[in-house]
N, CA, C and O atoms as a GROMACS GRO file, in nm:
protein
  540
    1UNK      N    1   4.196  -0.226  -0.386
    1UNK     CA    2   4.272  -0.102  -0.396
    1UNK      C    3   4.180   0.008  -0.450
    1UNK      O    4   4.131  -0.003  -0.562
    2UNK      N    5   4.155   0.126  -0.363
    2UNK     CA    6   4.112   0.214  -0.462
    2UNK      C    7   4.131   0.299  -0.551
    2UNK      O    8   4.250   0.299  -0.583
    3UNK      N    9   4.040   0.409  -0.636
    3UNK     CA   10   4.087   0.430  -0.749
    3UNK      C   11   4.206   0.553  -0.693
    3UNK      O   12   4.206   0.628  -0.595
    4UNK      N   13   4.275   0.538  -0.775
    4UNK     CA   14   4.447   0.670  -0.754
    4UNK      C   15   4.376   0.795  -0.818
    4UNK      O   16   4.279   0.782  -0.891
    5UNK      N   17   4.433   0.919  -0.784
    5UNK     CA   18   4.435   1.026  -0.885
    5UNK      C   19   4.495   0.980  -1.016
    5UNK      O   20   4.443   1.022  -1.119
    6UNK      N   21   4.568   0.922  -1.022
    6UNK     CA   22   4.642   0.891  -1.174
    6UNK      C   23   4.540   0.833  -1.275
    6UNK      O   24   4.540   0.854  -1.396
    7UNK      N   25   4.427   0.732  -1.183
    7UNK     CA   26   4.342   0.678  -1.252
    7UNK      C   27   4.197   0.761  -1.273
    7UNK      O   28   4.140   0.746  -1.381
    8UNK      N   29   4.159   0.816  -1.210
    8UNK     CA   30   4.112   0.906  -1.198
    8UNK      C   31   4.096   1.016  -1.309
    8UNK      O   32   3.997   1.044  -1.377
    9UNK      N   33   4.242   1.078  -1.307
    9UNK     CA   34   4.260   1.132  -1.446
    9UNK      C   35   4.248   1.089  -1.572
    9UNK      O   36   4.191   1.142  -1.667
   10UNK      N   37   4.320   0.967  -1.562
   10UNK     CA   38   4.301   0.867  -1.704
   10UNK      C   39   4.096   0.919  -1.747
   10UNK      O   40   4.039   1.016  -1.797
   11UNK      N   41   4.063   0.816  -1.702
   11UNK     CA   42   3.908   0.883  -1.715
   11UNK      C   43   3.885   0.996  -1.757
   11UNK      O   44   3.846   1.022  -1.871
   12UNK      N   45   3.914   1.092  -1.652
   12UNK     CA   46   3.858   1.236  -1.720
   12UNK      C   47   3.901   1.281  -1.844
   12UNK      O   48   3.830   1.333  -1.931
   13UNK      N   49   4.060   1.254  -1.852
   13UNK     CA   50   4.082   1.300  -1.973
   13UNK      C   51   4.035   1.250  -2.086
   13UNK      O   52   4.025   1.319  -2.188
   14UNK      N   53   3.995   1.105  -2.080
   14UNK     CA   54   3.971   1.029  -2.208
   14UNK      C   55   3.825   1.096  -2.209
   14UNK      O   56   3.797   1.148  -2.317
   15UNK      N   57   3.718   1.104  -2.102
   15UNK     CA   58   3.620   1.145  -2.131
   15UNK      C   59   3.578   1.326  -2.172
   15UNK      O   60   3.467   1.375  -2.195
   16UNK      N   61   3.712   1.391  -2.168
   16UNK     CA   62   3.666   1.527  -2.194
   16UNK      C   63   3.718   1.515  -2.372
   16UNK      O   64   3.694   1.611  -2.445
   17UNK      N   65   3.803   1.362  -2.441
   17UNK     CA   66   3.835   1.395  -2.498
   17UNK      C   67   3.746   1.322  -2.608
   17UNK      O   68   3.793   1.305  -2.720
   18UNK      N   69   3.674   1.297  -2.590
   18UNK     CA   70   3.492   1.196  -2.600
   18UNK      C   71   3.420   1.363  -2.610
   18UNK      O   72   3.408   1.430  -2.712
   19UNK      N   73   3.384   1.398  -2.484
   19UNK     CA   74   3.292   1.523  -2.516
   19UNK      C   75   3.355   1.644  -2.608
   19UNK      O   76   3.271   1.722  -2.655
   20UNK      N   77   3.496   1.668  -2.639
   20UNK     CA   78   3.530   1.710  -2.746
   20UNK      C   79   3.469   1.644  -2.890
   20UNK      O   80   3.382   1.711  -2.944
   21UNK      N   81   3.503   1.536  -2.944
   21UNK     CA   82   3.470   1.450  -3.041
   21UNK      C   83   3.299   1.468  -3.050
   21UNK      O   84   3.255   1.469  -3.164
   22UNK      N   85   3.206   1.481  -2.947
   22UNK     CA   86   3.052   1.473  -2.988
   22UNK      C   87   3.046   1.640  -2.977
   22UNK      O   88   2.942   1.681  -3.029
   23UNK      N   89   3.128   1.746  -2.924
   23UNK     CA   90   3.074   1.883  -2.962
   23UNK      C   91   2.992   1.920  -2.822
   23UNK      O   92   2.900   2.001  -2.826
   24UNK      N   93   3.029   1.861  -2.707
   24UNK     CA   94   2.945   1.898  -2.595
   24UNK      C   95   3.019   1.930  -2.479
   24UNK      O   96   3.109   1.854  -2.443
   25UNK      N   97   2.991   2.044  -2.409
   25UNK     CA   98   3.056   2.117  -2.320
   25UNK      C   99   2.999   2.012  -2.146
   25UNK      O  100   2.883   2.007  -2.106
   26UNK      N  101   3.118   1.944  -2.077
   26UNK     CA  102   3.079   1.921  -2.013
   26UNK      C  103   3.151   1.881  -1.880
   26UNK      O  104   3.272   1.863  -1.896
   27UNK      N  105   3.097   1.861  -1.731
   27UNK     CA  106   3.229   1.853  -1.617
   27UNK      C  107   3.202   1.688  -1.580
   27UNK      O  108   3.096   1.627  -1.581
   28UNK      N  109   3.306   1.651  -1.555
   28UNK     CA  110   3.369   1.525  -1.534
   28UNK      C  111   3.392   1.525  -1.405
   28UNK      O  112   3.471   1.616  -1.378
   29UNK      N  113   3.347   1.439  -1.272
   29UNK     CA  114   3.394   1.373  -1.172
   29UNK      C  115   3.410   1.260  -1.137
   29UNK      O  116   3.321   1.177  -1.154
   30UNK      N  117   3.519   1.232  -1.083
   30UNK     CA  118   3.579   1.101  -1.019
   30UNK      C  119   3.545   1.082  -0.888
   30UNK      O  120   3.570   1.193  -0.840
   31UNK      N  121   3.504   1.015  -0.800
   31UNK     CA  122   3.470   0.977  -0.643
   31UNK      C  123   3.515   0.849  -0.573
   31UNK      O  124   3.454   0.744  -0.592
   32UNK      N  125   3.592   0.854  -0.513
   32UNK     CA  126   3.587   0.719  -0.436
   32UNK      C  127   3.527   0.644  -0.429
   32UNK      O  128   3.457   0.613  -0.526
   33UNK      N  129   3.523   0.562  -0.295
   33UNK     CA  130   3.417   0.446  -0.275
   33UNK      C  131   3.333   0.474  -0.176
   33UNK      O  132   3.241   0.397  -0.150
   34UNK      N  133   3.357   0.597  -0.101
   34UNK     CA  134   3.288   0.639   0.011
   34UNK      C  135   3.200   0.781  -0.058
   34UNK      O  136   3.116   0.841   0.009
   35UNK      N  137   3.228   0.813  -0.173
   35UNK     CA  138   3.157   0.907  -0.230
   35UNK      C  139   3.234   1.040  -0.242
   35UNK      O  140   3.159   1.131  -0.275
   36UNK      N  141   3.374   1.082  -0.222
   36UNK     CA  142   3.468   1.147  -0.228
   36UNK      C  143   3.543   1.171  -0.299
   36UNK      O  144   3.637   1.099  -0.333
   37UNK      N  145   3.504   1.327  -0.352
   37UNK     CA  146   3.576   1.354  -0.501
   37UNK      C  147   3.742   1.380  -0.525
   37UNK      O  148   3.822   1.469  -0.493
   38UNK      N  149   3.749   1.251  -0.602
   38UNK     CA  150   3.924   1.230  -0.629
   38UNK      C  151   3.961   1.360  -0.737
   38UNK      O  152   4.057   1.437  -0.731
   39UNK      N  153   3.877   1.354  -0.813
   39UNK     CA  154   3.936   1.481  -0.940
   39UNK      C  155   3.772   1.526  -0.971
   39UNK      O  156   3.667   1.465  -0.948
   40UNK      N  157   3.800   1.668  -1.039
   40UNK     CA  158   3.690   1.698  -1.125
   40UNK      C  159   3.731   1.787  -1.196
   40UNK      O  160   3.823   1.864  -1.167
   41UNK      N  161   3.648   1.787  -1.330
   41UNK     CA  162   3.683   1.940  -1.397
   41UNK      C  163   3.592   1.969  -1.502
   41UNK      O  164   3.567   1.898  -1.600
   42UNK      N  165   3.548   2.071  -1.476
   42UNK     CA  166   3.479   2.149  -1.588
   42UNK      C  167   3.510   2.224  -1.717
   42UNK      O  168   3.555   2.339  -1.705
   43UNK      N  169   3.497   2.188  -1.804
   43UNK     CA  170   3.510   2.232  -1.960
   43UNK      C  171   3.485   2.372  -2.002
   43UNK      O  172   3.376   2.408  -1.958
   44UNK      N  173   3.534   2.451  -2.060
   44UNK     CA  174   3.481   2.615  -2.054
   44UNK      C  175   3.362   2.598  -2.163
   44UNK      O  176   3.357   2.525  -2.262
   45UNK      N  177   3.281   2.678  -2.118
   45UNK     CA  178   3.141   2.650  -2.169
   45UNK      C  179   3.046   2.600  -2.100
   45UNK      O  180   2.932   2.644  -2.089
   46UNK      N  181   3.106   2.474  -2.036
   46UNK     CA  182   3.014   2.420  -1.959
   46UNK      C  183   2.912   2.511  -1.866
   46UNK      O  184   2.925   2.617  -1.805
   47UNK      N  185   2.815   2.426  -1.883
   47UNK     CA  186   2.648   2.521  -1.823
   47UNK      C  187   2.694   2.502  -1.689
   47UNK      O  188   2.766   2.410  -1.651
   48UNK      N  189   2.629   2.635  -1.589
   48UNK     CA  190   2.580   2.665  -1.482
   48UNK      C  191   2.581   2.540  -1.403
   48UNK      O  192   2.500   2.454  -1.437
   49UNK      N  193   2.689   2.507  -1.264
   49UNK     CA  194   2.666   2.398  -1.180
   49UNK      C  195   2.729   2.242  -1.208
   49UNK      O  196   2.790   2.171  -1.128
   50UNK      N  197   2.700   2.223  -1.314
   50UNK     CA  198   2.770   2.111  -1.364
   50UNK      C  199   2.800   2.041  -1.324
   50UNK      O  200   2.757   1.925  -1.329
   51UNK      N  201   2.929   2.106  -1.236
   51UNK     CA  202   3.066   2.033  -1.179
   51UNK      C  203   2.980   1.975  -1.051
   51UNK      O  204   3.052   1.904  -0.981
   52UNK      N  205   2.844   1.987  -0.999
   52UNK     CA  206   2.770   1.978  -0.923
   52UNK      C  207   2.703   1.866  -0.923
   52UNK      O  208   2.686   1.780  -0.836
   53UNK      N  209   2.655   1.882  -1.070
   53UNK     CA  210   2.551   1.783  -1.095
   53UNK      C  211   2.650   1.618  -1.131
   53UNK      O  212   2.619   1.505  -1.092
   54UNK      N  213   2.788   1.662  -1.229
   54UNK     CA  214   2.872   1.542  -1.175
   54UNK      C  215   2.912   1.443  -1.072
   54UNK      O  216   2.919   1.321  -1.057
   55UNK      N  217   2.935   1.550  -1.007
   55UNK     CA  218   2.943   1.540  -0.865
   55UNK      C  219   2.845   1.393  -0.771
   55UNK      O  220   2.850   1.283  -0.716
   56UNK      N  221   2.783   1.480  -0.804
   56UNK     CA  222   2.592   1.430  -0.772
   56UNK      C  223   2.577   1.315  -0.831
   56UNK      O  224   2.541   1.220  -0.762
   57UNK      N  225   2.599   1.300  -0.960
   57UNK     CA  226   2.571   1.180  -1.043
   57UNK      C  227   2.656   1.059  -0.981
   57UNK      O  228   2.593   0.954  -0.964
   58UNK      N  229   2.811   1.062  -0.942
   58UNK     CA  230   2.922   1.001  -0.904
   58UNK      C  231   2.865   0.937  -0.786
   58UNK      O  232   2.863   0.817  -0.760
   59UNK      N  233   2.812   1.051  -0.708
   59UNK     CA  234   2.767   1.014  -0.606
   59UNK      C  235   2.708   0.854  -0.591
   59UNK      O  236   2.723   0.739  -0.549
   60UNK      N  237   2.644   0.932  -0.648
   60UNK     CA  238   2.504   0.780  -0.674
   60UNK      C  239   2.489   0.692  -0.747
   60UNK      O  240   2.390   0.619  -0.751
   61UNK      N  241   2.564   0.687  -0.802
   61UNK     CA  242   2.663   0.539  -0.892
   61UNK      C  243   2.720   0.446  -0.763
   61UNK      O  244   2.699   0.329  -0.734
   62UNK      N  245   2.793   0.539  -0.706
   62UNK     CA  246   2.876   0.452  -0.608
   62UNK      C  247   2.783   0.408  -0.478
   62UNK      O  248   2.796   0.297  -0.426
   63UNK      N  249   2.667   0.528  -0.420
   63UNK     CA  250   2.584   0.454  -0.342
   63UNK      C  251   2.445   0.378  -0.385
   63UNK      O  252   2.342   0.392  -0.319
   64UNK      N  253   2.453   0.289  -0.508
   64UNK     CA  254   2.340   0.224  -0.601
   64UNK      C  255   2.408   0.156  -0.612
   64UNK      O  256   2.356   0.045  -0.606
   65UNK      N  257   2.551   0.151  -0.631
   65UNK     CA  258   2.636   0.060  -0.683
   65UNK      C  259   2.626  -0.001  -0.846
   65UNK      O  260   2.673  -0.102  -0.899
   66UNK      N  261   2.530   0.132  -0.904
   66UNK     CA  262   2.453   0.063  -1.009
   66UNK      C  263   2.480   0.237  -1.097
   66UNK      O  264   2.511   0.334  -1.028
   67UNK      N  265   2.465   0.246  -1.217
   67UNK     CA  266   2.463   0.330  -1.346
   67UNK      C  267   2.294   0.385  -1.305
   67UNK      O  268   2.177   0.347  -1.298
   68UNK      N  269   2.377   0.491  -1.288
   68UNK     CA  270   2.218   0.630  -1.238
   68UNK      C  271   2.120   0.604  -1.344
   68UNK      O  272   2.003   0.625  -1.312
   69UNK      N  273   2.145   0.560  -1.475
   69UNK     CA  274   2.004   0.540  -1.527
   69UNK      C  275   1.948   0.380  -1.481
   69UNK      O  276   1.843   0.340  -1.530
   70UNK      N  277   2.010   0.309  -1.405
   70UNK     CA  278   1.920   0.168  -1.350
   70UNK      C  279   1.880   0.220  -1.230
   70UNK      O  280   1.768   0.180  -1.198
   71UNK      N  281   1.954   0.329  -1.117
   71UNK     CA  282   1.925   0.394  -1.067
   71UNK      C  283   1.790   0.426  -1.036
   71UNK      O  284   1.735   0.389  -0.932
   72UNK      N  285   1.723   0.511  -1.144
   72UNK     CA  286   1.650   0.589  -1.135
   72UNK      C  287   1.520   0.498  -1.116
   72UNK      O  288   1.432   0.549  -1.047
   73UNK      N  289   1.501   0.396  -1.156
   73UNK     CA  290   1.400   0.302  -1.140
   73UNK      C  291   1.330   0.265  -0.987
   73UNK      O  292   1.216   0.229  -0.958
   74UNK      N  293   1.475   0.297  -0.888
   74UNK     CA  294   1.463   0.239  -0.779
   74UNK      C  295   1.350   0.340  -0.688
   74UNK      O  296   1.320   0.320  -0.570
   75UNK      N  297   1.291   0.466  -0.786
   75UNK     CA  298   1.139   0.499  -0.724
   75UNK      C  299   1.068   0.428  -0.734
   75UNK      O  300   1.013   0.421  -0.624
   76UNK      N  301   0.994   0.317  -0.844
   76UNK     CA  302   0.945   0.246  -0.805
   76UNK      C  303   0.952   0.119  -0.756
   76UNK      O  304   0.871   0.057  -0.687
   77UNK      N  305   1.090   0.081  -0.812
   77UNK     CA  306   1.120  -0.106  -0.778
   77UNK      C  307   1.167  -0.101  -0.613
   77UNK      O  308   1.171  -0.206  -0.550
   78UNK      N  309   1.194  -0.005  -0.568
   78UNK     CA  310   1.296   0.004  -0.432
   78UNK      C  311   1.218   0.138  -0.362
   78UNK      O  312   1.300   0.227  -0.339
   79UNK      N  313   1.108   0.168  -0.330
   79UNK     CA  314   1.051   0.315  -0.279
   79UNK      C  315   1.159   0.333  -0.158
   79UNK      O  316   1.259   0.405  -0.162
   80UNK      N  317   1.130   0.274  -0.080
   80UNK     CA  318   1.220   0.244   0.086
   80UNK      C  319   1.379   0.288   0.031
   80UNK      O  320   1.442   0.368   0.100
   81UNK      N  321   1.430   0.242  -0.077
   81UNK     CA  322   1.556   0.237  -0.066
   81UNK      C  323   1.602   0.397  -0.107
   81UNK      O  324   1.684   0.474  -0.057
   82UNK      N  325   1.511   0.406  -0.219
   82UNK     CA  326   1.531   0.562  -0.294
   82UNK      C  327   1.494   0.688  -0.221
   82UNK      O  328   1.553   0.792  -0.252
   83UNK      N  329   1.381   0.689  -0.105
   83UNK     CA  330   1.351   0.788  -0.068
   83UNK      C  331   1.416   0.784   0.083
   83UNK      O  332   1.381   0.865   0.168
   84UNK      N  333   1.518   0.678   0.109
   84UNK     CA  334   1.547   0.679   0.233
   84UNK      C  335   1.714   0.778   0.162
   84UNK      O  336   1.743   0.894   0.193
   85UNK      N  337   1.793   0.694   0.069
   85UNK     CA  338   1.884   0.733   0.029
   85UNK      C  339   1.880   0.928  -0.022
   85UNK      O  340   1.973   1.009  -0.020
   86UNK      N  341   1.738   0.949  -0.061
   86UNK     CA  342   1.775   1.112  -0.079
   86UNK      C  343   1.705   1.230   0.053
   86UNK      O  344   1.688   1.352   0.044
   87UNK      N  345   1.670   1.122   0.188
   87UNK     CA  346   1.684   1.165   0.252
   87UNK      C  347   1.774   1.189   0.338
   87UNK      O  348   1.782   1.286   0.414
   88UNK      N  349   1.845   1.099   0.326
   88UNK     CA  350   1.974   1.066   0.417
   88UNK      C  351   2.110   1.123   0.375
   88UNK      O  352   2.201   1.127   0.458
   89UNK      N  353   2.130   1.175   0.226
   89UNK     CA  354   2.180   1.241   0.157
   89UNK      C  355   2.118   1.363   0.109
   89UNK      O  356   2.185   1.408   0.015
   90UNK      N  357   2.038   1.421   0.131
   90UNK     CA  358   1.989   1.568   0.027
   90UNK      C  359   2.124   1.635  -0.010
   90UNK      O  360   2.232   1.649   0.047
   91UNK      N  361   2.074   1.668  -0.124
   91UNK     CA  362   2.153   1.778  -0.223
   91UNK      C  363   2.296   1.719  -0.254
   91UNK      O  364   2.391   1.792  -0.280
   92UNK      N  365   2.304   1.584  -0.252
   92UNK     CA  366   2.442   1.509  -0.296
   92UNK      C  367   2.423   1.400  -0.375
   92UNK      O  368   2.526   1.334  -0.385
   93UNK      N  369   2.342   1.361  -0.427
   93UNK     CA  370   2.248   1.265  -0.514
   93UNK      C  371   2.194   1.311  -0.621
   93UNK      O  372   2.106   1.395  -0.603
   94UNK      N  373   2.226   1.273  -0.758
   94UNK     CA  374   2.134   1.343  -0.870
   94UNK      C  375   2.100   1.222  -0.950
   94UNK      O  376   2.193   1.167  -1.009
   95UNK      N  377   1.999   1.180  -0.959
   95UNK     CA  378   2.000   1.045  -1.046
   95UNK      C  379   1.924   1.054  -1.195
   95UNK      O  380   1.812   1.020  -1.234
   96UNK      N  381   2.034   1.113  -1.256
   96UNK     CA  382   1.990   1.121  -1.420
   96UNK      C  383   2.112   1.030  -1.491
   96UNK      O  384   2.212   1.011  -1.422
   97UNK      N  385   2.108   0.982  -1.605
   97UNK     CA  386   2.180   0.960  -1.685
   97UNK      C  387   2.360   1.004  -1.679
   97UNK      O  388   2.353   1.122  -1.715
   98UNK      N  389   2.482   0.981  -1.659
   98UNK     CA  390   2.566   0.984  -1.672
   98UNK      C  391   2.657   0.918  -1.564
   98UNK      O  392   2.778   0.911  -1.586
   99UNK      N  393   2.608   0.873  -1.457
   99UNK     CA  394   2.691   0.821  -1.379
   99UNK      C  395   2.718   0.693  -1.348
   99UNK      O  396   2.607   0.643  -1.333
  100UNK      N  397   2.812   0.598  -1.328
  100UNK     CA  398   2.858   0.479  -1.398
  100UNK      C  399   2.934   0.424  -1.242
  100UNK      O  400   2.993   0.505  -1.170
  101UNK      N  401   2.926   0.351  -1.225
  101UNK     CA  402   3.035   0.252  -1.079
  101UNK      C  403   3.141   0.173  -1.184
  101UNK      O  404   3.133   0.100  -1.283
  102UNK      N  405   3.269   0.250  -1.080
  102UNK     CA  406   3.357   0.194  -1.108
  102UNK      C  407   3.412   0.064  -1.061
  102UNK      O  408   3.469   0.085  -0.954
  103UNK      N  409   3.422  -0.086  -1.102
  103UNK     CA  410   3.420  -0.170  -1.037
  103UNK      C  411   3.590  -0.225  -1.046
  103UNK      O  412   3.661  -0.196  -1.142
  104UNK      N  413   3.635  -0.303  -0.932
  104UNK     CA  414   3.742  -0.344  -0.965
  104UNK      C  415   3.767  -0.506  -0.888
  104UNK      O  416   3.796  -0.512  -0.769
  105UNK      N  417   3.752  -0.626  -0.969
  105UNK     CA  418   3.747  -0.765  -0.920
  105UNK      C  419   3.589  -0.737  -0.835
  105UNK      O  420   3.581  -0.734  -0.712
  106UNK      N  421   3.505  -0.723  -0.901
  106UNK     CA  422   3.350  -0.714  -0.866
  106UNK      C  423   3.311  -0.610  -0.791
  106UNK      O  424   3.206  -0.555  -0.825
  107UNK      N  425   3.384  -0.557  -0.674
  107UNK     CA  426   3.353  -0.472  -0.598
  107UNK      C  427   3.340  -0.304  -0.682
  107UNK      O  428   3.362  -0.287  -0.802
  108UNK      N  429   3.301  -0.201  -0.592
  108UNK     CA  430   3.264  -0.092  -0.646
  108UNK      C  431   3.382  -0.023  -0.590
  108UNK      O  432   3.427  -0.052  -0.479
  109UNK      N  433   3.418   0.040  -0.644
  109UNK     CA  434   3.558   0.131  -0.596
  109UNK      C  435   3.576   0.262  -0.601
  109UNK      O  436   3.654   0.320  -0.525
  110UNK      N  437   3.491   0.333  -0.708
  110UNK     CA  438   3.424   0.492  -0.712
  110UNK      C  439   3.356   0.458  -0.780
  110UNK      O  440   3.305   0.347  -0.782
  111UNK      N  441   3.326   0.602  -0.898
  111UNK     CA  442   3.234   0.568  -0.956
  111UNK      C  443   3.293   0.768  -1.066
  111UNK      O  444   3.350   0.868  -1.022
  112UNK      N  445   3.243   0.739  -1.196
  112UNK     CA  446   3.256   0.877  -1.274
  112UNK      C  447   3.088   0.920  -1.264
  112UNK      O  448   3.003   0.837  -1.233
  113UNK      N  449   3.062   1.045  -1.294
  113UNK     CA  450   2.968   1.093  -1.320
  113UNK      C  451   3.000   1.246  -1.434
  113UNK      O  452   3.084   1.330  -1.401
  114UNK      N  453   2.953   1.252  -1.508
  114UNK     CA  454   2.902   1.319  -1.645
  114UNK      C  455   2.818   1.389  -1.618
  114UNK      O  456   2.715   1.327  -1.594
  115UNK      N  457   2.801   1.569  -1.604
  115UNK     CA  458   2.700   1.636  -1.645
  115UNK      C  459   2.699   1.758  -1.786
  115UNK      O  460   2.794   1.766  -1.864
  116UNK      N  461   2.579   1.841  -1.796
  116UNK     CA  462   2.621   1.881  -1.904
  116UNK      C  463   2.593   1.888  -2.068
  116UNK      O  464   2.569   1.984  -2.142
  117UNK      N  465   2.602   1.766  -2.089
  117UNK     CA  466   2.576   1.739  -2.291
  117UNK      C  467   2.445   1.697  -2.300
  117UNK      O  468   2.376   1.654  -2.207
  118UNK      N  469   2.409   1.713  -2.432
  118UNK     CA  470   2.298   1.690  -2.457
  118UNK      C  471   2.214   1.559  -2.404
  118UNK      O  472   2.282   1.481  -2.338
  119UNK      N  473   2.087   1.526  -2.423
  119UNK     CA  474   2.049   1.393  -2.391
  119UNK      C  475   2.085   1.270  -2.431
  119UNK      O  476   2.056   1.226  -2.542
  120UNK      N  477   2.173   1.186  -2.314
  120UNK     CA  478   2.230   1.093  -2.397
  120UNK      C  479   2.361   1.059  -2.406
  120UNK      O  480   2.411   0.946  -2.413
  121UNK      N  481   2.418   1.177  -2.404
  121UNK     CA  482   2.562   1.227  -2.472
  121UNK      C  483   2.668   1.192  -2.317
  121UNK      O  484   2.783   1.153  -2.333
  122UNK      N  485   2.606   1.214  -2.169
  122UNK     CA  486   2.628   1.228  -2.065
  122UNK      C  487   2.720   1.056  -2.060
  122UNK      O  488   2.840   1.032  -2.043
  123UNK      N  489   2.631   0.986  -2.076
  123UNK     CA  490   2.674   0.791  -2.021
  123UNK      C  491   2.750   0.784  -2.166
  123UNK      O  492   2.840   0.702  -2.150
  124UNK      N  493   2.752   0.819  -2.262
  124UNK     CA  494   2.825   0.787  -2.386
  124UNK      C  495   2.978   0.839  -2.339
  124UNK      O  496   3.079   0.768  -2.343
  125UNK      N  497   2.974   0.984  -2.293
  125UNK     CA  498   3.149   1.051  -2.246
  125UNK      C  499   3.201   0.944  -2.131
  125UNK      O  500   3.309   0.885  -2.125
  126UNK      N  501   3.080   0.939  -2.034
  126UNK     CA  502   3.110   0.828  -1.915
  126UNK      C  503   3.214   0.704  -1.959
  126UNK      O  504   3.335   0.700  -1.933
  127UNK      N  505   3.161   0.636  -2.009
  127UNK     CA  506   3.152   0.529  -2.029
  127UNK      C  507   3.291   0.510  -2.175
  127UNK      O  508   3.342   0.406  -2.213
  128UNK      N  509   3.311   0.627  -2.215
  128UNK     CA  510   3.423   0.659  -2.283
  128UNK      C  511   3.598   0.627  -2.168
  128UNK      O  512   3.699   0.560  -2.190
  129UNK      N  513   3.549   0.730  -2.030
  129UNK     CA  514   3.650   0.722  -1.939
  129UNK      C  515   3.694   0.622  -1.912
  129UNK      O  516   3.814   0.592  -1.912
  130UNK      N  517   3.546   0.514  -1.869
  130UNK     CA  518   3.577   0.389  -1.767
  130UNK      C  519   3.629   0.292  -1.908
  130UNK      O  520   3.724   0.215  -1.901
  131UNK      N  521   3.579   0.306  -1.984
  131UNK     CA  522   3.625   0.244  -2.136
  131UNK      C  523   3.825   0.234  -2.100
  131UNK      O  524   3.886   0.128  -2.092
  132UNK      N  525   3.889   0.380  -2.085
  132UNK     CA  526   4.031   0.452  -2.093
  132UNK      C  527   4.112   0.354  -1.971
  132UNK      O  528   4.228   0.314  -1.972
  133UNK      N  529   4.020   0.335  -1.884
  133UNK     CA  530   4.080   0.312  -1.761
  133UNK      C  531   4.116   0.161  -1.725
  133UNK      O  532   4.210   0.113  -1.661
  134UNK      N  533   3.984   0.091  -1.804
  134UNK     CA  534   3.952  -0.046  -1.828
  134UNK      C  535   4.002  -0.160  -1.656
  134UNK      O  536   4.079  -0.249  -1.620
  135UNK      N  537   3.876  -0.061  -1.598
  135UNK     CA  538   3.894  -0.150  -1.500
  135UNK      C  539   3.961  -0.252  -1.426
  135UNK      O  540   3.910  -0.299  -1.324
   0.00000   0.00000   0.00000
């Protein structure tokens, strides 16, 4: 089953209410399993794009199937896989820190992505949501 708007929300809200609690302005997206944004929303304050770079992050959780910071490795452990994937995707892929696969009975089902807060702060709000939602 995939993830609902209802669940969806659950997440964001628990995670905007995480980036409240650490003091960091930041946008929250939800994506399917095909990479399709169920909810998003940006925090007032939040920096320039954001809702973009969430976006982006979600993205690539769900096509890694893996947390954008194991992700990011796959320049060197996976060259073929990483430079085929941000060719085949440009400008919908961001692989920094905050984006997380949402799994449900093993499979990947969306995925949140976090942009925005300080270093760090991004997979901590994440991981707050999928925490809310509890798979």
């Amino acid at each position: 089953m995939p993830v609902t708007l209802q669940e969806a929300r659950t997440i964001i809200e628990a995670g905007l209410a995480q980036a409240r609690t650490l003091q960091q302005r930041v946008a929250i997206a939800v994506v399917d399993e095909a990479g399709n944004t169920i909810s998003l929303d940006k925090m007032d304050g939040a920096p320039l794009y954001r809702e973009r770079f969430a976006t982006g992050k979600a993205f690539a959780a769900v096509l890694t199937q893996m947390p954008t910071t194991q992700a990011q490795a796959l320049h060197e452990s996976g060259p073929e896989r990483y430079f085929g994937m941000m060719n085949l995707f440009p400008e919908q892929i961001y692989l920094l820190s905050g984006g997380l696969p949402l799994k449900r009975e093993g499979r990947v089902i969306g995925a949140v992505g976090v942009a925005g807060g300080a270093a760090g702060m991004d997979e901590k709000i994440a991981e707050a949501g999928v925490a809310a939602w509890g798979g």
